[in-house]
C-alpha positions, 0 to 999 in steps of 0.5 A, a space after each residue: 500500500 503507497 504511502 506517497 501523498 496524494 494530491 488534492 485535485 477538483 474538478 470544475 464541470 457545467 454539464 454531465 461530466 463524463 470526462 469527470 467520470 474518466 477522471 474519478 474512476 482512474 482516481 480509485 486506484 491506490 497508486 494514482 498520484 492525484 484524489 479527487 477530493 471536489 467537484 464544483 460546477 457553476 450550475 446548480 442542475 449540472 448533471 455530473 454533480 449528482 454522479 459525483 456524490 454518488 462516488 463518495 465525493 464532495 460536491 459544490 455549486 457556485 452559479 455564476 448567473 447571481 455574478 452578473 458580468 463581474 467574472 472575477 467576483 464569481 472567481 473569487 466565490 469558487 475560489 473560496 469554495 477550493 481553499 476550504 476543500 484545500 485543494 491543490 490542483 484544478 481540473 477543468 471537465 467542461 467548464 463552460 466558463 472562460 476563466 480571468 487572468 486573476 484565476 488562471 494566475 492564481 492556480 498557475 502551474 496547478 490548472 489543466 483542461 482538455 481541448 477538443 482538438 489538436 491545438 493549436 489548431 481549432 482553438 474555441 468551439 464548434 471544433 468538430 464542425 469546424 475539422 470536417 468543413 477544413 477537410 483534415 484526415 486527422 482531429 483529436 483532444 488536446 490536454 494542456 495548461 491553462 494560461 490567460 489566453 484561450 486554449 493557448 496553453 502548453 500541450 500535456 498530452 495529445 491524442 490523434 483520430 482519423 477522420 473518416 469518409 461519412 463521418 459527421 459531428 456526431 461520429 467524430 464527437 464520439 471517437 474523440 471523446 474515446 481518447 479524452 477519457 483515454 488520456 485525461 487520467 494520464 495526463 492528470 497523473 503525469 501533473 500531479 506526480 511531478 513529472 510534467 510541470 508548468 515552468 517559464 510557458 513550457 510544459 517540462 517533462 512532456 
């Protein structure tokens, strides 16, 4: 039995949270570097919130719709929300909430998100349209560091699909969602064990 520290981790979600799932399962494992300790949403009918209690883990929700336009203030509530579970590191699993500079600062280094996408290419949303109207052969998942600028961060991890004759938005979503759940947990494993850190913009040991 390890008895190595395991990291504090949460997880921010806004929807069902099936790369929260990935993420939890991976997390039972007694040598994975990383415990799931939290996950938070911004909305209070998110779906994975549910499915996160179900697995024994504490949940949180802070809407961000009282907030307003003050994005920072609503930073600050969910914040508070992390240093009293003393997290550690932040997992981003559709969090549909572009995060300020004082966030991502703040958690610099300790603030990861997967892109569905091979970054640099198809930064923002729509990107599975977005691949099949380029006519690429290859798409895929991207996860990186979260840096002030949108999906510009450094690469962690890569996983790359084909793009078949006949695919559509659907069938493409589905693939590429295969490997987000693949690569996640490793990814979240590389961080939290050190082996893969964030230092001067570069993603060392990646």
């Amino acid at each position: 039995m390890s008895t190595t520290k395991r990291v504090r981790t949460a997880i921010l979600i806004s929807g069902r949270g099936s790369n929260m799932v990935a993420l939890i399962e991976a997390a039972k494992a007694a040598d994975f570097p990383a415990e799931i300790v939290l996950v938070a949403a911004n909305l209070p009918d998110a779906g994975g919130l549910e499915r996160a209690a179900a697995a024994g883990i504490a949940t949180a929700s802070v809407d961000h719709r009282p907030f307003g336009k003050d994005r920072e203030a609503f930073e600050r509530a969910l914040d508070a929300e992390l240093q009293a579970h003393q997290i550690e590191l932040v997992v981003l699993a559709g969090f549909m909430r572009v995060l300020t500079p004082w966030f991502v600062t703040r958690w610099q280094g300790r603030l990861i998100n997967i892109h569905p996408s091979l970054l640099p290419d198809f930064r923002g949303t729509h990107t599975h349209a977005r691949a099949l109207e380029a006519g690429v052969a290859e798409h895929g998942c991207t996860v990186h560091f979260v840096v002030p600028e949108l999906d510009a961060g450094p690469t962690i991890l890569q996983a790359k699909v084909p793009v078949l004759p006949g695919d559509d938005e659907a069938s493409l979503s589905a693939r590429v969602l295969e490997q987000e759940h693949r690569i996640y947990p490793q990814a979240l494993a590389l961080v939290a064990s050190g082996a893969v850190r964030l230092e001067d913009g570069t993603a060392v040991g990646a």
